[in-house]
DRENDO-1510 file (C-alpha; in Angstrom, 1 decimal, always signed):
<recs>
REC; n; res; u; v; w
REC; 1; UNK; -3.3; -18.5; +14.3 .
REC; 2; UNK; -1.7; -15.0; +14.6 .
REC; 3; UNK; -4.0; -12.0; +15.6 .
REC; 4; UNK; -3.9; -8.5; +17.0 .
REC; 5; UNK; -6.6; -8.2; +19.9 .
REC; 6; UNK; -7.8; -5.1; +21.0 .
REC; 7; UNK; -5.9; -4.7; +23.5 .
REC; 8; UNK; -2.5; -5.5; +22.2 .
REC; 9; UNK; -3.6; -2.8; +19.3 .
REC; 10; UNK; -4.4; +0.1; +21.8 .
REC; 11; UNK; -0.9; -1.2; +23.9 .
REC; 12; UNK; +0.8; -0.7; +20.7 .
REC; 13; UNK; -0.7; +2.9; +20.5 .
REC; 14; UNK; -0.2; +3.6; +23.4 .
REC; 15; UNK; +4.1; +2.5; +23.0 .
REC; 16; UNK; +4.0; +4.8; +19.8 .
REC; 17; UNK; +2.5; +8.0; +21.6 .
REC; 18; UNK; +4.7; +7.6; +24.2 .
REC; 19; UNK; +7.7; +7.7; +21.5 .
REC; 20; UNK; +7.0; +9.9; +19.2 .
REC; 21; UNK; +4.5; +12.4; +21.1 .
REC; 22; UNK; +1.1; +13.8; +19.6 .
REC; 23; UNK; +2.8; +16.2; +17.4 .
REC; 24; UNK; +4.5; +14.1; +15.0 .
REC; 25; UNK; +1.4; +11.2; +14.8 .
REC; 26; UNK; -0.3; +13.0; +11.9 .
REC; 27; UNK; +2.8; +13.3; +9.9 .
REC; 28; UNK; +3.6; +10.0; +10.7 .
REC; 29; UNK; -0.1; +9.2; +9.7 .
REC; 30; UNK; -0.4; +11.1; +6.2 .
REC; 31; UNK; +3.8; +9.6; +5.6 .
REC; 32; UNK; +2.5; +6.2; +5.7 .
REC; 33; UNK; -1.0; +7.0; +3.9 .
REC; 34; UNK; +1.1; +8.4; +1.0 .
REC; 35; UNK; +3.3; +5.3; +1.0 .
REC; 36; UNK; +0.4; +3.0; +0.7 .
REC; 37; UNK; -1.0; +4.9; -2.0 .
REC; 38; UNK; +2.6; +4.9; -4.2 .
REC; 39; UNK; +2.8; +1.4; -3.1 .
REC; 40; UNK; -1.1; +0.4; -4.6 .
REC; 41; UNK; -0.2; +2.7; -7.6 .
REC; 42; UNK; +3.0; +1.2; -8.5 .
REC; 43; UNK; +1.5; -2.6; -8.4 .
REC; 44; UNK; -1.4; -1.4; -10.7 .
REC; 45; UNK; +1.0; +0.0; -13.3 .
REC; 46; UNK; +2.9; -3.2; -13.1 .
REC; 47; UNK; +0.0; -5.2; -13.6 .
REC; 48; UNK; -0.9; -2.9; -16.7 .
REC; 49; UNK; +2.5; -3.0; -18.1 .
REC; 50; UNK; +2.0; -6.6; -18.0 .
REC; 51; UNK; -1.3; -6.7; -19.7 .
REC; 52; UNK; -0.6; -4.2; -22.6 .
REC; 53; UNK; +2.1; -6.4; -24.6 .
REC; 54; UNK; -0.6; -9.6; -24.6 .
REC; 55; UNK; -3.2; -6.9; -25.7 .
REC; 56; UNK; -1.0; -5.7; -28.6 .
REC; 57; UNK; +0.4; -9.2; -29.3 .
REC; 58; UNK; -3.6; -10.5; -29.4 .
REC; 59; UNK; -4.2; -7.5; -32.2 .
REC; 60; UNK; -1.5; -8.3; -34.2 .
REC; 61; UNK; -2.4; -12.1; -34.6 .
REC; 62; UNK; -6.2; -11.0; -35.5 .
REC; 63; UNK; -4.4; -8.9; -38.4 .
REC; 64; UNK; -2.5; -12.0; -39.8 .
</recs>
């Protein structure tokens, strides 16, 4: 249906270069690799928020 080629990737790349320069691409790089990461970290805690109260209500029925 809807893909990225090859060459519409390295146009892309090619766009962003052009508007931000070759300085500012790593810290635009590690920015967005930090965000990921806080973004992965936060669904995970969610996710184990979630899970701990069935945990804890699935103890306390096994003690009644």
């Amino acid at each position: 249906m809807f893909g990225i080629g090859m060459p519409e990737l390295i146009i892309i790349l090619i766009i962003i270069l052009i508007i931000f320069g070759a300085g500012k691409l790593p810290q635009i790089g590690s920015g967005l690799g930090k965000g990921i990461k806080n973004f992965k970290k936060a669904t995970t805690e969610s996710q184990d928020e979630i899970a701990a109260p069935k945990e804890e209500e699935e103890t306390v029925e096994d003690k009644t």
